[in-house]
C-alpha positions in Angstrom: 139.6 69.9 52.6 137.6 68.7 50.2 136.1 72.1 48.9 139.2 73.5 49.1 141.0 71.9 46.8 138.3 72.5 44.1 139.0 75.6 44.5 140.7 76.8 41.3 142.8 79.8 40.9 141.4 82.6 38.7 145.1 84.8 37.8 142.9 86.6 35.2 139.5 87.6 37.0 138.0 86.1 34.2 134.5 85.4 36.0 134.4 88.2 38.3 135.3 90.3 35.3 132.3 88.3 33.1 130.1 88.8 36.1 130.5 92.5 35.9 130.1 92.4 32.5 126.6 90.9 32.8 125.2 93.7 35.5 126.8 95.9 33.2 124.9 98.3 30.3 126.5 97.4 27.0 127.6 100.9 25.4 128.7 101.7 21.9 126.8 100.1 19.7 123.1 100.3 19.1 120.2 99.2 21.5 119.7 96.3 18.6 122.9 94.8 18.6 123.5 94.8 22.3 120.9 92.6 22.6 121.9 90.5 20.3 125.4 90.4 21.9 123.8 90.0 25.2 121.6 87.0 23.9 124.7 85.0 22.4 127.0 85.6 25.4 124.2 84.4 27.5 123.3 81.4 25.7 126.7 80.6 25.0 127.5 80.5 28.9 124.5 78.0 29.0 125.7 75.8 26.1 122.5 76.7 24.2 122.6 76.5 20.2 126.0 75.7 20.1 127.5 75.0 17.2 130.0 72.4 15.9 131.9 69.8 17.8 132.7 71.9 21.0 129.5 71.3 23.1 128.5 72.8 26.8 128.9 75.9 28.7 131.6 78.3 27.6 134.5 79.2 29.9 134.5 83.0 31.8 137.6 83.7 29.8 136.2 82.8 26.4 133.4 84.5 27.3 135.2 88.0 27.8 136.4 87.1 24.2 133.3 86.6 22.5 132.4 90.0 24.2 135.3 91.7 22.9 135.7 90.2 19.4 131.7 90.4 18.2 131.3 94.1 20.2 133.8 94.7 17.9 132.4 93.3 14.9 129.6 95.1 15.7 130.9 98.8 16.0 133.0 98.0 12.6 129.9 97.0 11.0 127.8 100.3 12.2 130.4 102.9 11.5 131.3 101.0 7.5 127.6 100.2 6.6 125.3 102.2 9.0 124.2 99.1 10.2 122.7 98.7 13.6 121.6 95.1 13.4 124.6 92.8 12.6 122.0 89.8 12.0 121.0 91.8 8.9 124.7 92.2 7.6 125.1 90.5 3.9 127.6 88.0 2.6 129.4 90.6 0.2 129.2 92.9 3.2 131.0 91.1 5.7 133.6 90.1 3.3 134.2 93.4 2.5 134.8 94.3 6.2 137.6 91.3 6.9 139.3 92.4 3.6 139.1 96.1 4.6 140.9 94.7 7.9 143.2 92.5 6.5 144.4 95.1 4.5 145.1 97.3 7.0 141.9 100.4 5.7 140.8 99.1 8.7 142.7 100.3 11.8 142.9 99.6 15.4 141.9 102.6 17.6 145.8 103.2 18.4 146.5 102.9 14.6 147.8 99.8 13.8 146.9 97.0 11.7 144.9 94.2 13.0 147.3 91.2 13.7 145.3 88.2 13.2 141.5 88.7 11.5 141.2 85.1 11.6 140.6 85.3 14.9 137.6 88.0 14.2 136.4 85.4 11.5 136.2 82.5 13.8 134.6 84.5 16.5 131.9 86.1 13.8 131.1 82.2 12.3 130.6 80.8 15.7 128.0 84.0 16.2 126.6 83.7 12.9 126.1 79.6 13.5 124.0 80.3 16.5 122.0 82.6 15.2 120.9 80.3 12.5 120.5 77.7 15.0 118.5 80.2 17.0 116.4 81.0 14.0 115.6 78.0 12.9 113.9 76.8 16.0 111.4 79.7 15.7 110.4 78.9 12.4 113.2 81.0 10.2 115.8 80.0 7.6 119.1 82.2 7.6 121.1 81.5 4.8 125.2 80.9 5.5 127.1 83.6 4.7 130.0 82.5 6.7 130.8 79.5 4.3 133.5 81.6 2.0 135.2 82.8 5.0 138.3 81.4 5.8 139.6 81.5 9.5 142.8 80.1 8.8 145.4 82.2 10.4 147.8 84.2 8.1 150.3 85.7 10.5 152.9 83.3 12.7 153.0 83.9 16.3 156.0 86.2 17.7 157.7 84.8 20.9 161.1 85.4 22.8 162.9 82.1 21.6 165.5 80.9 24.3 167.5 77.2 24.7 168.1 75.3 27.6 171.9 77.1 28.4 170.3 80.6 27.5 167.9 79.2 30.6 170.6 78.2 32.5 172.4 81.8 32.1 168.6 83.4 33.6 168.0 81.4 35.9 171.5 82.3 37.6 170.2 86.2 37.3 166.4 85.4 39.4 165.9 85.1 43.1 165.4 81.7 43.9 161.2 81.7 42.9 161.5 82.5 40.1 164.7 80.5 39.3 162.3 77.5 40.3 159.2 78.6 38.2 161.4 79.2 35.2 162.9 75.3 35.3 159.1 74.2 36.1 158.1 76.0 33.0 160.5 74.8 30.8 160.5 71.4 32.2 156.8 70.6 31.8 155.4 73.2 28.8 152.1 73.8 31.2 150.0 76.4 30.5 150.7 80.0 32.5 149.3 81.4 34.1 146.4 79.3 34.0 147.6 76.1 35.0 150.7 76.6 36.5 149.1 78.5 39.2 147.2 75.9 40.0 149.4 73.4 40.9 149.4 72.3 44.6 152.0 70.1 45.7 149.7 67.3 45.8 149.7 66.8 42.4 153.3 65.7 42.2 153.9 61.6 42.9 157.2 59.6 42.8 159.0 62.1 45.1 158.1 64.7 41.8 159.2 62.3 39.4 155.6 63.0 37.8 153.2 66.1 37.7 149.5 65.2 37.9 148.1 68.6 35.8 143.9 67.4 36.9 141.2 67.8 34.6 139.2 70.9 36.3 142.6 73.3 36.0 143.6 72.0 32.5 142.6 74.2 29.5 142.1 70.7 27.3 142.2 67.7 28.8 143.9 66.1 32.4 147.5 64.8 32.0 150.1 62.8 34.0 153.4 63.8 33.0 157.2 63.1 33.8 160.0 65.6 35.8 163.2 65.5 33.9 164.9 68.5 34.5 162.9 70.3 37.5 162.3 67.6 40.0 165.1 68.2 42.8 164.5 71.8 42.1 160.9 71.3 43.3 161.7 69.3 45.8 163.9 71.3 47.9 161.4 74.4 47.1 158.7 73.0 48.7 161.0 71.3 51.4 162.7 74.8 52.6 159.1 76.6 51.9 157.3 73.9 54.4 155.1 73.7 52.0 152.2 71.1 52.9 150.3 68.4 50.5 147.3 70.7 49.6 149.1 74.1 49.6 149.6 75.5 46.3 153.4 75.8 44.6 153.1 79.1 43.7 151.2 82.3 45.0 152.4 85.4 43.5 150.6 87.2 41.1 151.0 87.6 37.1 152.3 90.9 36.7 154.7 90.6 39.0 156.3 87.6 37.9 156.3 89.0 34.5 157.9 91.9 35.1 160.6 90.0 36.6 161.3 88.2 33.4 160.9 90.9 31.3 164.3 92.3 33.2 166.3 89.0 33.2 165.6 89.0 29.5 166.8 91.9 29.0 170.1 91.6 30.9 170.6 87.8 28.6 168.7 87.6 25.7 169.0 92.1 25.5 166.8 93.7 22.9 167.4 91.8 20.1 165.0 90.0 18.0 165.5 86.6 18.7 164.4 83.6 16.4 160.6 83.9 17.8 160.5 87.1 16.0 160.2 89.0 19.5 162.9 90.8 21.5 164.3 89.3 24.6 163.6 92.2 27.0 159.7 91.3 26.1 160.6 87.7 28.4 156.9 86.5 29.8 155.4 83.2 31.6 153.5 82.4 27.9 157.1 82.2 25.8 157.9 79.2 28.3 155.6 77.5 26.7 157.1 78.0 23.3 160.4 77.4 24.0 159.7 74.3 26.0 157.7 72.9 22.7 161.2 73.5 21.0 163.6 71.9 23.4 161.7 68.4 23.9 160.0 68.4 20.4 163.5 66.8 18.4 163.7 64.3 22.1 160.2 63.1 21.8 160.0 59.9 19.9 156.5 59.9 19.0 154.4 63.0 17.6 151.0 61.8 20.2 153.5 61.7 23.3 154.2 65.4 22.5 150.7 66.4 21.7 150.0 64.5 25.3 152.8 66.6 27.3 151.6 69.8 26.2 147.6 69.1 26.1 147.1 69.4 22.7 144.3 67.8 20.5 146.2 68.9 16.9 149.3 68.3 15.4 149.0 72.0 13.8 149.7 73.1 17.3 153.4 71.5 17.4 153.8 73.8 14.1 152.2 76.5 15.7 154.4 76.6 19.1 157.7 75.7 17.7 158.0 76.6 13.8 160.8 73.4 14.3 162.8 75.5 15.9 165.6 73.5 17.6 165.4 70.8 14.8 167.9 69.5 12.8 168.3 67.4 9.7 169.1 64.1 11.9 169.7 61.8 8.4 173.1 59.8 8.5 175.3 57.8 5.9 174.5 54.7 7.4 170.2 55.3 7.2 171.3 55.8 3.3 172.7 52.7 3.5 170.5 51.5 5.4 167.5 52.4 2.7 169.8 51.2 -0.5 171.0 47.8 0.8 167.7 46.9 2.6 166.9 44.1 0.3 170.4 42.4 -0.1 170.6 42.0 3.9 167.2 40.9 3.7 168.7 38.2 1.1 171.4 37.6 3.6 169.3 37.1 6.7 167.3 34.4 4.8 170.7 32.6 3.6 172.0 32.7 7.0 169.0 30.7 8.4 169.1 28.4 6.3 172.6 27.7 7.0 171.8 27.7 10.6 169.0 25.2 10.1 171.5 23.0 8.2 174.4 23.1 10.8 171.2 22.0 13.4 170.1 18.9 11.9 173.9 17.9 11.5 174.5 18.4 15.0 171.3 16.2 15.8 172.8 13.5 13.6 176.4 13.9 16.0 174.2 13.9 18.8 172.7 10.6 17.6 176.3 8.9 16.8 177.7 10.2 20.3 177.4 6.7 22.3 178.7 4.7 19.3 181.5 6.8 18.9 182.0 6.7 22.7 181.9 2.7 23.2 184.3 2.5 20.4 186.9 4.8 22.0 186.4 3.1 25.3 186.6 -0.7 23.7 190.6 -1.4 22.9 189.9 -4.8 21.0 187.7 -2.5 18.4 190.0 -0.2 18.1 192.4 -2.3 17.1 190.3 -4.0 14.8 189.2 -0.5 13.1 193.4 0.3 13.1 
């Protein structure tokens, strides 16, 4: 039981994909630089001359990246400069090639412009890091050439932007899976395929008033979270599916399930561009996540709990996912008012006290003349006296 339930769901292939990779001959670039690539990749799955804050072995699936991104690097590098060694690549050189790419004289094989070079530059720093580290520990000093570059992203992210009664109006148009993965999506902002997927029904508590996302699936950090719009929807699923305590809440695969949102997108949303900068028809698991970061970001109180929900580490990443879409300017009359008479009701507040503190003593004083007053009214021959 035990085993199994360490067990984590792989939807990409990501280490049997990395495992090929390694009993694989690297082709395309020269004999040099593939061993160089092969060197990195390696001691970056070990966590060896790592660089930074991010310490330990890399994941499968950031490992395929590396691959991909400094491969590519690579082949840029030997067909621009004739170079076959990209440890020998200058500063002004590898300048040149991001600004060749961010300007588009630099094309993808398929033509078209290179989306986000950031992402190359981040890749290439965290290469070029270790292989100063590397160096340095046998006895060689490799000047940064990385410090100039800047990895910060210039393009904004395109995703298919939908609300909470555009959901509604899908969800009536999906079998009854996928009606329930779409709520679950929305309602939590996990991470799918990766996390989502791995989901057993023993990480719900409460009778699924909370989701338990555990540290070994979760892309950041572990997470307890509440249900506040998919709970009875999860509870009958797993009720009518029989569904037992370690089973998982979902097995169908990726494509499939996006292929299915792709054509209830395009029967709501259409092909239009929506406010995500994507067409509706282009509907996958990943714009959930983006459209879920809208609909709770203006109902979360605090910034943290937000970050928290979705398992992030940055506030940039609230920016990132939402661009404040669904926000609204919230500012009333009465906070104006609020703002320009705060010191006069402070003034007021402290004259009101004091009257209260004077109105106390004088009914201690009443309280004190009580029983004289009393014996008097009870004592005819006084009264008369006092008339």
């Amino acid at each position: 039981m035990l085993l199994y339930f360490m067990q984590k769901i792989d939807p990409y292939k990501s280490r049997q994909r990395f495992e090929e990779w390694k009993n694989q001959k690297i082709t395309e670039i020269s004999k040099s630089n593939a061993e160089l690539l092969r060197n990195y990749i390696l001691d970056m799955e070990k966590g060896i001359n790592t660089n930074g804050t991010v310490k330990g072995p890399r994941s499968p699936i950031k490992l395929l990246s590396l691959v991909y991104r400094i491969k590519k690097i690579m082949l840029l590098a030997e067909n621009k400069f004739k170079l076959k060694d990209l440890s020998r690549i200058t500063e002004e050189q590898i300048h040149d090639l991001f600004l060749d790419m961010h300007s588009g004289k630099i094309v993808k094989a398929n033509k078209q412009p290179y989306k986000d070079v950031a992402d190359y530059i981040k890749r290439f720093k965290s290469f070029w890091h270790w292989y100063m580290k590397r160096s340095k520990k046998e006895g060689k000093m490799i000047l940064d050439i990385t410090t100039d570059l800047s990895a910060e992203s210039r393009k904004k992210p395109t995703f298919v932007y939908f609300t909470n009664e555009q959901l509604e109006k899908m969800m009536k148009e999906a079998d009854y899976e996928t009606r329930v993965f779409m709520i679950f999506l929305f309602d939590t902002g996990i991470r799918s395929p990766t996390e989502a997927l791995n989901i057993r029904v023993s990480d719900f508590t409460g009778d699924f008033e909370e989701l338990n996302i555990r540290e070994e699936i979760a892309k950041t950090f572990g997470r307890k979270i509440r249900l506040m719009m998919s709970r009875d929807h999860l509870r009958t699923y797993v009720r009518e599916n029989h569904l037992k305590e370690d089973d998982l809440l979902f097995t169908f695969q990726s494509p499939a399930m996006n292929k299915r949102l792709k054509l209830i997108g395009k029967k709501i949303l259409g092909k239009n561009t929506t406010l995500g900068r994507e067409i509706g028809s282009n509907l996958t698991m990943y714009d959930f996540r983006h459209s879920s970061a809208c609909y709770w970001l203006p109902r979360y109180k605090s910034r943290s709990a937000l970050l928290y929900r979705f398992g992030w580490t940055q506030e940039k990443e609230i920016h990132y996912y939402t661009e404040l879409l669904g926000m609204k300017d919230t500012i009333t009359e009465e906070d104006m008012l609020m703002n320009v008479t705060k010191t006069e009701l402070e003034k007021e507040m402290v004259r009101m006290r004091n009257e209260m503190a004077l109105v106390q003593k004088q009914l201690e004083k009443r309280k004190k003349l009580d029983p004289i007053i009393n014996r008097i009214l009870n004592n005819p021959k006084l009264l008369s006296k006092l008339g």
